[in-house]
C-alpha positions in Angstrom: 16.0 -3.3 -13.8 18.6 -0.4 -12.8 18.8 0.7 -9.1 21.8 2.4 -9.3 20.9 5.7 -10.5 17.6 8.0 -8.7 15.1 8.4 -11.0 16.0 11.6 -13.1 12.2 13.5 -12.6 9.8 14.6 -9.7 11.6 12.2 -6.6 10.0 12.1 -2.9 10.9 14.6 -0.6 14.8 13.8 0.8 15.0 10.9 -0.9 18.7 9.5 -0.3 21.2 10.0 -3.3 22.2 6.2 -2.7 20.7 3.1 -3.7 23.2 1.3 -2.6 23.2 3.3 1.1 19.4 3.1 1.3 17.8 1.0 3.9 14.1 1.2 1.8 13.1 1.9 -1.9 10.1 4.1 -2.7 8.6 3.1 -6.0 5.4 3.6 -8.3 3.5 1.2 -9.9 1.7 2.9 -12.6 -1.2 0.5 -13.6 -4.6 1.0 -13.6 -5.6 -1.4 -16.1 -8.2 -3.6 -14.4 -10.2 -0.5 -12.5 -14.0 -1.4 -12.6 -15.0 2.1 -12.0 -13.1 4.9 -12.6 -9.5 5.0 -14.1 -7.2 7.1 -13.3 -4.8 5.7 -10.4 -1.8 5.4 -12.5 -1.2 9.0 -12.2 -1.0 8.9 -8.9 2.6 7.8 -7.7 4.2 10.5 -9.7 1.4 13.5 -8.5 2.2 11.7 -4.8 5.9 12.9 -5.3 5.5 16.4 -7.0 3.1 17.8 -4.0 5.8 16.1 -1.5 8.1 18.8 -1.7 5.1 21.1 0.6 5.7 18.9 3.3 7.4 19.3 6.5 10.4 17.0 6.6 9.7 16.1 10.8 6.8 14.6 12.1 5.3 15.8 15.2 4.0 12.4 15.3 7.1 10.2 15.5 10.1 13.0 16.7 11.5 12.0 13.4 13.4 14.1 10.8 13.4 11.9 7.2 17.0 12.9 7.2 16.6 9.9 9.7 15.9 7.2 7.4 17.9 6.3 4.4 15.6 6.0 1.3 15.7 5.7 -2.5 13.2 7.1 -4.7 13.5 4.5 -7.8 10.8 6.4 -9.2 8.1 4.2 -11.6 8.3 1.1 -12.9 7.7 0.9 -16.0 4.8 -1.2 -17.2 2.7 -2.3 -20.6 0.1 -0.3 -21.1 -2.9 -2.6 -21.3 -1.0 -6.0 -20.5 -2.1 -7.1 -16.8 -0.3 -10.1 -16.9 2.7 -8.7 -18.0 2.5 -5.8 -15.8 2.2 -7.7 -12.8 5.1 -10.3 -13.5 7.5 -7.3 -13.9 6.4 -5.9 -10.8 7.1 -9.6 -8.8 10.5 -9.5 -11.0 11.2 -5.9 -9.9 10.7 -6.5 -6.0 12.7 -9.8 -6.2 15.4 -7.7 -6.8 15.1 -5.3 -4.0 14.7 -8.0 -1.7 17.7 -9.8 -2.5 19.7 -6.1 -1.9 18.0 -6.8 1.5 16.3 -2.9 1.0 12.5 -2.5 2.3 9.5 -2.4 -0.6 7.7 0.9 -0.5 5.2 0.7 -3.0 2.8 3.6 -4.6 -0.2 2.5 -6.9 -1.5 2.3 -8.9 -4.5 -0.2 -8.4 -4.9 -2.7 -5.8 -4.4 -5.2 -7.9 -0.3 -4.3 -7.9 -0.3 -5.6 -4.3 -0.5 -8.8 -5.0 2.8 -9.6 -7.1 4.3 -7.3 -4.4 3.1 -9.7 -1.5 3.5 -12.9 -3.4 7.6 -11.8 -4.0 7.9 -11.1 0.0 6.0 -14.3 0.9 9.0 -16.0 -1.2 11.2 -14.7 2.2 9.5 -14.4 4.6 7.5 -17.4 5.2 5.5 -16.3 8.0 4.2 -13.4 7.0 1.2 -11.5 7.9 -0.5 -8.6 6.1 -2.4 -6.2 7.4 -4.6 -4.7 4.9 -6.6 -1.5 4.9 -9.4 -0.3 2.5 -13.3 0.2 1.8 -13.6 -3.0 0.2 -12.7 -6.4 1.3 -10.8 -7.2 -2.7 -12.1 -10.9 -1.7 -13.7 -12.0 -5.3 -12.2 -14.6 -6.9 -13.3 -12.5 -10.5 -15.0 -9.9 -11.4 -17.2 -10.1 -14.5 -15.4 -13.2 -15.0 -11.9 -11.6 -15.2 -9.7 -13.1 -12.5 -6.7 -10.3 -12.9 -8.8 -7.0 -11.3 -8.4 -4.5 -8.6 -11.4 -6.8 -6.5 -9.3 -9.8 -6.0 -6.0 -9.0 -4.8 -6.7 -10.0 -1.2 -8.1 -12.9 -2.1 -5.1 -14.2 -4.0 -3.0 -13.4 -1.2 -5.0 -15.1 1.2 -5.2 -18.2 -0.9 -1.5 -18.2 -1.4 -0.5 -17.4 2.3 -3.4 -18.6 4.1 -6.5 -16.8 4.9 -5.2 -16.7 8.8 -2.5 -14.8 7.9 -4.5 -11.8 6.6 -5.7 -9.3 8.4 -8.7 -6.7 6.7 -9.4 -3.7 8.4 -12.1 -0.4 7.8 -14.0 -2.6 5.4 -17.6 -1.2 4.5 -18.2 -2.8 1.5 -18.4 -5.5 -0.8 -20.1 -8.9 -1.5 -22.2 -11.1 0.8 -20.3 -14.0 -0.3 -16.9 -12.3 0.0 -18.0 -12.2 4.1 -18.5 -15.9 4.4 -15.8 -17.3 2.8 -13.3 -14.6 5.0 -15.8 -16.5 8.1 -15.8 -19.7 7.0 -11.3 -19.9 6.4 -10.3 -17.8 9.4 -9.5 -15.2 7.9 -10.0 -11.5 10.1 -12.4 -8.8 8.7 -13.1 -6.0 10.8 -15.7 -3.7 9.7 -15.6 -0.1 9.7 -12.9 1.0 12.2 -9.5 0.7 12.1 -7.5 1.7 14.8 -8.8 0.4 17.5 -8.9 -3.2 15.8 -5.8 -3.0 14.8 -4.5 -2.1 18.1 -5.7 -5.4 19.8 -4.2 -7.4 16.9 -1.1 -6.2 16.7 0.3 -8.2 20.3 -0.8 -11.4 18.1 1.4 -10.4 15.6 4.3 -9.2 17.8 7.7 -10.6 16.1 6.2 -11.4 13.0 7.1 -9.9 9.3 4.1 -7.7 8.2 3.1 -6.6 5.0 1.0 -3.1 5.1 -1.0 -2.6 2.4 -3.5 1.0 2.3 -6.4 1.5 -0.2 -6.8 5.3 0.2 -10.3 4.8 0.0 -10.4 3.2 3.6 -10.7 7.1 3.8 -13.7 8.5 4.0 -14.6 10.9 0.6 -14.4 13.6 2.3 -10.6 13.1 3.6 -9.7 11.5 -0.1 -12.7 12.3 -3.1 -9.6 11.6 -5.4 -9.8 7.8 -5.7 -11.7 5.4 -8.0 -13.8 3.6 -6.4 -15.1 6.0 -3.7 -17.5 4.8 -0.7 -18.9 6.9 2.3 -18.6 6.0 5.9 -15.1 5.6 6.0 -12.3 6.8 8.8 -10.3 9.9 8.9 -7.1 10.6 8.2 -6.3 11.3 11.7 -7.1 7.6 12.6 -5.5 6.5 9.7 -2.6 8.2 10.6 -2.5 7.1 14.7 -2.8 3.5 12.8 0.3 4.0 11.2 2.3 5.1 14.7 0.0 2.1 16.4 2.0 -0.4 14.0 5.1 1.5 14.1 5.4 1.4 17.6 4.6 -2.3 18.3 6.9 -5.3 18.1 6.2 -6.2 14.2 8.8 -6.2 11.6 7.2 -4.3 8.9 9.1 -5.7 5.8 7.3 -3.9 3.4 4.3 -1.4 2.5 1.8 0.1 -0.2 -0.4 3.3 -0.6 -2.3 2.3 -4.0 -5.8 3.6 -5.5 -4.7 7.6 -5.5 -6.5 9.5 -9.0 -5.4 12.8 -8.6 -7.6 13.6 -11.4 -10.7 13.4 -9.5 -9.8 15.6 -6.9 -9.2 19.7 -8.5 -7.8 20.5 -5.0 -5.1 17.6 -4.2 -6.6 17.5 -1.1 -5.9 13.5 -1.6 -2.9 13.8 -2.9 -1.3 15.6 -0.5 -2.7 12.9 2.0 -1.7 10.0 0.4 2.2 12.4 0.8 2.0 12.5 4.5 0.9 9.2 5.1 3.8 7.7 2.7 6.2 10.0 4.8 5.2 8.4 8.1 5.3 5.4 6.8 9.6 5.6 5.9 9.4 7.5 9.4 7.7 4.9 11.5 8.5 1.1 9.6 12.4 2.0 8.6 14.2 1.9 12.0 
């Protein structure tokens, strides 16, 4: 893979000229290939970038300009249509490179299921590391309709591969019975519903630590993000989501990499999620890059 030249279509708002000058690379992952419900997500990293350009380049939030931070916009990677496997081994291959140019993984999806590749290739340096994880659905089966490669078991593989201590689920609503007691039964941290708040009392456990972030959009409720494909009611705002993002940003974690995955513009006429998923990737590079 080439990182040396911006990707030549739609980029993210102010996204640096420079690989080589960038502290953190914005990419798509394209794939939708193992959705269970409604496809779709693969259009969403480049529809994330074209409704950027309405954004307002400070944040009230953070007193940050994104002049501030130096990223890339690699734009997609590019995948085999149909070939999970595949897919997901250039995507591991692709971050292995970044991390050896010491930049910071910013991910778009894309299903959940490119998280994990993504995760696995940061656990190879960083050791310790922790990842918080926000969505609708805890992603804990070990296969769904006996396919082990789907969007429903990317937390689990993580948390097999890292420890299930070492993962943290927040805003969860939904999923199986026996997904719950094996989270209860290794250690591993659910919380149910909320977000914030949870994640605020966690995050002086994690203090020094490298965190992963990864954000289903549908940890949204559907009426902040109808465009996703697997959509479930009684989520949180976007306002919570978003005061979650300056919670972690402003405590002592070392957030060595993110993801926003699960955006299908096509089931949502007015971008409404979209645009969403835009300002929450911009206070992301705001708030993790210092």
């Amino acid at each position: 893979m080439r990182f040396d030249e911006q990707y030549s279509g739609n980029v993210f708002i102010k996204s640096h000229p420079s690989y080589e000058e960038s502290q953190a690379v914005l990419y798509g992952m394209p794939m939708d290939w193992t959705v269970s419900y409604r496809p779709g997500s693969r259009f969403g990293p480049a529809r994330i970038r074209e409704v950027s350009i309405g954004l307002e380049e400070y944040s009230f939030y953070l007193d940050r300009e994104l002049d501030d931070v130096k990223y890339f916009d690699a734009g997609d990677i590019p995948l085999p249509f149909g070939n999970a496997q595949r897919s997901l081994d250039i995507i591991e291959e692709y971050i292995d490179g970044l991390l050896a140019d010491g930049k910071i993984p910013f991910g778009m999806g894309g299903e959940h299921l490119v998280s994990w590749p993504v995760m696995k290739a940061i656990y190879k340096k960083y050791p310790d590391l922790a990842i918080i994880h926000m969505d609708a659905h805890t992603d804990l089966r070990e296969e769904y309709e006996g396919e082990p490669l789907s969007h429903s078991t990317p937390i689990r593989k993580i948390a097999e591969h890292i420890g299930p201590k070492n993962v943290y689920s927040f805003g969860i609503r939904s999923g199986m019975k026996e997904e719950l007691e094996w989270a209860k039964k290794n250690g591993m941290h659910i919380s149910k519903f909320d977000v914030h708040e949870p994640i605020k009392k966690i995050l002086p456990q994690l203090a020094g630590r490298p965190v992963y972030v990864t954000i289903d959009i549908d940890v949204l409720d559907p009426a902040h993000a109808p465009g996703t494909g697997t959509v479930d009611a009684g989520g949180i705002t976007s306002r919570e989501l978003l005061a979650t993002i300056h919670e972690i940003a402003r405590s002592e974690v070392n957030v060595v990499g993110a993801d926003l995955v699960e955006v299908a513009p096509i089931y949502d006429h007015s971008e409404q999620t979209a645009n969403t998923a835009s300002k929450i990737i911009r206070e992301m590079l705001l708030g993790f890059v210092k």
